[in-house]
C-alpha positions as CSV (number, residue, x, y, z in Angstrom):
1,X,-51.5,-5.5,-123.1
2,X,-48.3,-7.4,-122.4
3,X,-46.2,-8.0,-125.5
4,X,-44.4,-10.8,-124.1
5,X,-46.9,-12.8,-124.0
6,X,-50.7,-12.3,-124.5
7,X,-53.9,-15.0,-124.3
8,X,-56.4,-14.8,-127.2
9,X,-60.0,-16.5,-127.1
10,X,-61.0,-17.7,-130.3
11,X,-64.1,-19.7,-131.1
12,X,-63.7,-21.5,-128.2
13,X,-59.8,-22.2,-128.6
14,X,-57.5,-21.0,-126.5
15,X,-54.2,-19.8,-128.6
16,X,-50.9,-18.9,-127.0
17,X,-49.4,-15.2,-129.0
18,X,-45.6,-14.7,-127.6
19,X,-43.9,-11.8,-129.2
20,X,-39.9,-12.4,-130.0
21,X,-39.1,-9.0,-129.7
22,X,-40.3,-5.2,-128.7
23,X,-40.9,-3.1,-131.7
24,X,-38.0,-1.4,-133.0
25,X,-37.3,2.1,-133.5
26,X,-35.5,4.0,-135.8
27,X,-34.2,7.6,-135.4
28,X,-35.7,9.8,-138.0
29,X,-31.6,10.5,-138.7
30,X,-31.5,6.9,-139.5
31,X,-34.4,6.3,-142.0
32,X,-33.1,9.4,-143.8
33,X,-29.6,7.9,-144.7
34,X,-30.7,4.6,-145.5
35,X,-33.7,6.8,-148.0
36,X,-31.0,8.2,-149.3
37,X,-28.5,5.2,-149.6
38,X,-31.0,3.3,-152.2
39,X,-33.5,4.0,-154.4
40,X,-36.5,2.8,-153.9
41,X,-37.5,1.4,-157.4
42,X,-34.0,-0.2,-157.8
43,X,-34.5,-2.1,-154.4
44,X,-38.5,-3.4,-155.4
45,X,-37.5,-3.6,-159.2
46,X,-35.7,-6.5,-158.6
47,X,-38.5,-8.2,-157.1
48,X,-41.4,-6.9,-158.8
49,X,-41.7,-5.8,-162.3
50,X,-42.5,-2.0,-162.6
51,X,-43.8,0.1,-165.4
52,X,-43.3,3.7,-165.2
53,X,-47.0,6.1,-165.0
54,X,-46.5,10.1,-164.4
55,X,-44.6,10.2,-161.5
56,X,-45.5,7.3,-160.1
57,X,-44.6,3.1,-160.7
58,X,-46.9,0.6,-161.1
59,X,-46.8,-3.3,-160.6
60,X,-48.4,-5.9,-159.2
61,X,-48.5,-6.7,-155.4
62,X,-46.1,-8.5,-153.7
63,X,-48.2,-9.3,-150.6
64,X,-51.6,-9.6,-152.4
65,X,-52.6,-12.2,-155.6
66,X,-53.7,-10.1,-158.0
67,X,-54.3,-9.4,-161.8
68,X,-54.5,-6.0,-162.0
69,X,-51.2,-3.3,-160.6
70,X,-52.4,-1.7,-157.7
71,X,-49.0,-1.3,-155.9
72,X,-47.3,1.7,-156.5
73,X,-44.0,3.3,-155.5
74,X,-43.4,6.9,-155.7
75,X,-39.5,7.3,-156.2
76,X,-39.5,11.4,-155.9
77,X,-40.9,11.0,-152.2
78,X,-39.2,7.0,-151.6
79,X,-42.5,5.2,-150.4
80,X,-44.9,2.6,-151.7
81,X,-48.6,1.6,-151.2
82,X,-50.9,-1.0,-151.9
């Protein structure tokens, strides 16, 4: 497939896809310092409100409408998932 630009069919409608940019890449070096520089809960905590459970903390979604916390961010190993 050619990221610059690529040709979709869809119901019968041809729509144009052009990608800005290639996919960047960070050295593994990299994403360690900036892990490292910030904690994770500070950085979402000011977006999304966050209740501490076990080791774990819970809120709502920021991509997804939801009513019930399913987004949670592990500060020990500095990820999150939905």
């Amino acid at each position: 497939m050619n990221f610059k630009s690529a040709f979709y069919l869809r119901r019968g409608t041809w729509l144009i896809w052009k990608a800005v940019k290639t996919i960047a890449r960070f050295s593994d070096e990299w994403i360690e310092r900036v892990k490292s520089s910030f904690d994770i809960v500070d950085v979402i905590g000011q977006r999304v409100e966050l209740k501490q459970s076990g080791r774990n903390f819970l809120g709502l979604c920021p991509f997804h409408d939801e009513k019930t916390a399913s987004f949670s961010v592990n500060q020990e190993k500095q990820f999150y998932h939905c």
